[in-house]
N, C-alpha and C positions, 0 to 999 in steps of 0.2 A: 780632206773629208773622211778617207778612211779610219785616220785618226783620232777623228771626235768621234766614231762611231764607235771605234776600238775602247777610247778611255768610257765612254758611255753604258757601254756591256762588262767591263770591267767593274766598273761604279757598282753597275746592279747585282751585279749577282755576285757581289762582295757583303753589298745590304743583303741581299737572301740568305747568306753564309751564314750573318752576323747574326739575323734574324732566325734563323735554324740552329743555331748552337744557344741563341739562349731559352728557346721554349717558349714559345709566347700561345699561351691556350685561354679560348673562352670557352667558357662552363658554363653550363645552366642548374639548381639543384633538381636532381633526381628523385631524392627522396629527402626527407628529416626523419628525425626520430628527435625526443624528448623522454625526460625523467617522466614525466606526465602526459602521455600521450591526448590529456583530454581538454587540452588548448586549441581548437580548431583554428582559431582565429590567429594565433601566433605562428600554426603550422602553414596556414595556406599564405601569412604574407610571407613565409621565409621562403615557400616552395615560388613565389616572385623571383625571388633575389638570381644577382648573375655574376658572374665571378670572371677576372680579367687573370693568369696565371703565369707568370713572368720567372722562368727557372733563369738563374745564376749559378752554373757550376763551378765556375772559376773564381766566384766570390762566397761561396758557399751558403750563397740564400735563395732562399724565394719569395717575391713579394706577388702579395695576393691584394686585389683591388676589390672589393665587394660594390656593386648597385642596386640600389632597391628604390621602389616605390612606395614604400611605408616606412621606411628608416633610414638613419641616415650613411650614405653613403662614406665607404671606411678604406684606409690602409692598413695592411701592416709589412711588416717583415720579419721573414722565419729563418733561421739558422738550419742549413741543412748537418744535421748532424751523422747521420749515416746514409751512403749510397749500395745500395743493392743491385749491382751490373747484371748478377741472374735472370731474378726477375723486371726488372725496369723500375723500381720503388727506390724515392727521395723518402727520409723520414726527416721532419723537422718540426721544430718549436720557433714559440714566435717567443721572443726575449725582450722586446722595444714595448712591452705591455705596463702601465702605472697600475696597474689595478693586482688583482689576489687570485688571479682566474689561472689553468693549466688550457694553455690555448695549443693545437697539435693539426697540422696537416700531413698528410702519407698522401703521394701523390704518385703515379704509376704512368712512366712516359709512353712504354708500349703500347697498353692500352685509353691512354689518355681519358683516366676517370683518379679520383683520391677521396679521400675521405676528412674534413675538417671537423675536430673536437673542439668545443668549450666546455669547459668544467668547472664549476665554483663550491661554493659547498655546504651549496642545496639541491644544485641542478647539475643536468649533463643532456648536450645537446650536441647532431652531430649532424650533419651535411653529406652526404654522396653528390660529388660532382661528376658532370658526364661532360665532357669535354674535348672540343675540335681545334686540332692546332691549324695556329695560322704560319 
């Protein structure tokens, strides 16, 4: 008995390990901003939106899960391209994109908040996430 108990608490807080070395934060957006600030309607559905935060350091990415109630719900995945041990900042790019857009998350483990660009080019649109690790 002591031995299921043992491999049991072992188990778990192996998954806690595993689960703490990769980052796993829900966001919510904080704020937006837009090229045009005078889209209410585009700003209040994005200010909906929720953000699933998934750090891979050992793979050098991070995959971001977006949900929304007005759009469609998305993946992608970002190349961390530089880390910033100082201050606690991932910078990365999402590279897994078909489209012509500069897509950019800066995400800051300390204090678990980042900031999400898109950029095309007409527009520029940007995301503050405020975010709770689990």
């Amino acid at each position: 008995m002591k031995r299921i108990i043992f491999l049991l608490l072992l188990f778990f807080s192996s998954t806690q390990e595993a689960t703490a070395r990769l980052g796993i934060y829900n966001c919510v957006t904080e704020k937006i901003t837009t090229y045009e600030n005078n889209n209410k309607e585009f700003i209040r559905k994005n200010l909906e939106k929720t953000f699933l935060v998934k750090i891979q350091k050992e793979k050098k990415q991070i995959i971001l899960k977006t949900f929304s109630p007005s759009f469609s719900n998305s993946k992608k995945i970002y190349n961390i391209y530089r880390i910033d041990n100082t201050y606690g900042n991932l910078f990365s790019v999402e590279t897994n994109s078909s489209s012509l857009l500069l897509d950019s998350l800066v995400f800051n483990e300390l204090n678990s908040q980042g900031t999400l660009v898109i950029q095309g080019d007409f527009f520029v649109n940007s995301w503050k996430l405020k975010c709770i690790k689990n």
